[in-house]
N, C-alpha and C positions, 0 to 999 in steps of 0.2 A: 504494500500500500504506500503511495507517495502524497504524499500532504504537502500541501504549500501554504503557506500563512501569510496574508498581506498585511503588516501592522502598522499601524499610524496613529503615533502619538509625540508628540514632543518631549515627556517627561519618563524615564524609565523608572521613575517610584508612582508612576499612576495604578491606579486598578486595571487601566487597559494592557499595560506590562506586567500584569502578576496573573492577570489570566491568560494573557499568552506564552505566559513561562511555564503556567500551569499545563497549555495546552501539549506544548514542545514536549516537558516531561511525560507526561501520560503515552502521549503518541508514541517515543523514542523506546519506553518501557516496553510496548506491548510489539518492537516490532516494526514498526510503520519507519519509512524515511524522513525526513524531514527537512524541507527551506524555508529560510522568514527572510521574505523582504521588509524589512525594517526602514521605511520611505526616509522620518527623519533624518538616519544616522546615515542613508544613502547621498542622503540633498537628492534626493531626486528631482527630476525636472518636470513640474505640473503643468507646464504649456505645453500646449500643441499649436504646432504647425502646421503649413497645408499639407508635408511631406511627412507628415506624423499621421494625420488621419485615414490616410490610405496606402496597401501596403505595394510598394514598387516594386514592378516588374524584374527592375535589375537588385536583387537582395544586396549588394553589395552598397546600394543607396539606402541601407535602411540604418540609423542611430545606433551604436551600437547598447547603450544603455535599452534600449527598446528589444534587437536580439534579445539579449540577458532575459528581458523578463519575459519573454513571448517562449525560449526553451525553459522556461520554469513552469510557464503556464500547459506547452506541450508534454511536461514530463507529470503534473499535477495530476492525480485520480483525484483529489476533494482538493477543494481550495477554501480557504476558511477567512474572512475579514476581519481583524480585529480593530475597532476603532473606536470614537465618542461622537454623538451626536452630537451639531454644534450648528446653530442657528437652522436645527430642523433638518440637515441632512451632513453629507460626508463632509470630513475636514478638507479643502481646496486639495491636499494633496494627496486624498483616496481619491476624486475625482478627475483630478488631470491624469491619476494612473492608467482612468476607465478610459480616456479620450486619447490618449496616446499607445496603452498597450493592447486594445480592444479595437483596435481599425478594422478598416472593412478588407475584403481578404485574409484577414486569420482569424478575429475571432465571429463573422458572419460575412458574408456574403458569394455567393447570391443566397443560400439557407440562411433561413431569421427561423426563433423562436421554435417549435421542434424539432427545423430541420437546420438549426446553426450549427456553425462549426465545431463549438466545442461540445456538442452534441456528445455522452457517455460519460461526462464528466460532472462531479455534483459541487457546490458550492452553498455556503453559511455563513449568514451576518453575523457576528458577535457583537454585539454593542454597549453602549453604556451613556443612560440620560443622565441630565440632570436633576434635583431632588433626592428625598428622602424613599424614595419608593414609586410605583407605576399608578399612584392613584390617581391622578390628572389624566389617565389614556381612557380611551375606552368610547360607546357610543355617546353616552352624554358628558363624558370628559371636556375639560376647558381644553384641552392640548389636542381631539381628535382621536379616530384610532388609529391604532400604530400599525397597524397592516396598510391601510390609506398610506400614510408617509412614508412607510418602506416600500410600496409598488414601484416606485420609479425606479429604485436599483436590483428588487427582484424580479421583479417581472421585463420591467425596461430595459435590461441590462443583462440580468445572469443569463434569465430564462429566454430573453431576444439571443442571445449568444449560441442556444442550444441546451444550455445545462441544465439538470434537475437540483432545483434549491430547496434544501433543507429549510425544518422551521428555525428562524432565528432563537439566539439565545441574548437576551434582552436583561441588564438588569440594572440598579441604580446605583452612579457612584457615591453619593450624597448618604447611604446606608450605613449606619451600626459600625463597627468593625467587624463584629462577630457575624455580621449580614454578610460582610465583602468577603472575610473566609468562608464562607460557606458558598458564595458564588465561583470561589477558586474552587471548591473541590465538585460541585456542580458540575464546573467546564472539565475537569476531570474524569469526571463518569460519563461525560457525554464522548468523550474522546475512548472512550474504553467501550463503546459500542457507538461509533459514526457509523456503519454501515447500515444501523437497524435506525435511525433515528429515523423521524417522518418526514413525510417529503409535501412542500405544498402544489394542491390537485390543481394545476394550470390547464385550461382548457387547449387543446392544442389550434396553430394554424386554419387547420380544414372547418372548426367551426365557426368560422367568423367569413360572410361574405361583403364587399369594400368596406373592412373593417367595423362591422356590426353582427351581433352573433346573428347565425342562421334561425328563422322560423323552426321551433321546435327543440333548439336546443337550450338546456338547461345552464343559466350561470353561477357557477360553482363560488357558495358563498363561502 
């Protein structure tokens, strides 16, 4: 089993860094490979370019920082996001990762969504709000629901790519301490059985005609 881990955080005493150290160890234990691109301690570069978003015919125009993570993502069976939510979605530079290492020609194109390219491959958000706990989410939550604001990178993104995405793993950094440990060992048991975790039921391609479901099919709440 190969794992790759995309983490993004600025602080390596955050909770975002002690569940992905949690995650590494667990993985490593049981067996599994393991990469972390660690964006901060990379500088990676969150702009794209025109010659970023699409991938050249001649490979030898291609960034070589972009290679690197495109054979990580080729060598990836699960890929796991570790990050914080920060003004409602990814930190700028989970985002320019998706707009630069996610071009069309390797991770879609011409396959979108269950016929993309990285079609066989599974991927899971790990996150982390702000607050004391997830009591603002929900349908009459002041904050919304949290399936609602993560569509745009599960669905728009993993599942646009091809992959099957896992339910995220969602919890507060603003929590107890004996909250945040126990979400470490949480991300630990989930990593001691990734392959059985549930997967969210995305309706595929064929039922949606110019992008509106077909008469008679059902939308998977």
């Amino acid at each position: 089993m190969n794992v790759l881990i995309v983490f993004a955080h600025p602080s390596e005493e955050s909770l975002n860094a002690a569940i992905k150290d949690a995650a590494v160890e667990s993985l490593i234990e049981r067996g599994a490979s393991v990469k972390v691109s660690d964006l901060y301690r990379m500088n990676f570069n969150p702009v794209a370019q025109l010659s970023d978003v699409v991938v050249p015919t001649d490979t030898n125009l291609i960034n070589e920082d972009l290679f690197i993570e495109r054979e990580k993502v080729r060598w990836a069976d699960y890929i796991i996001f570790q990050f914080p939510i920060w003004w409602t979605s990814t930190p700028a530079i989970v985002k320019g990762w998706f707009d630069r290492v996610f071009a069309a020609g390797f991770a879609y194109g011409p396959g979108i969504y269950n016929h993309g390219n990285l079609k066989g491959k599974k991927a899971m958000l790990s996150i982390t709000i702000g607050g004391k706990d997830l009591g603002s989410y929900g349908p009459k939550g002041l904050k919304g629901e949290m399936n609602e604001r993560l569509f745009s990178i599960q669905h728009e993104i993993l599942y646009f790519a091809g992959m099957e995405v896992i339910e995220p793993f969602i919890v507060a950094s603003g929590a107890s301490y004996e909250a945040r440990l126990d979400f470490i060992n949480q991300m630990k048991s989930r990593m001691n059985s990734i392959e059985n975790l549930p997967i969210i039921q995305f309706l595929p391609l064929e039922a949606y005609e110019n992008g509106q479901l077909k008469e008679g099919v059902e939308e998977i709440v």
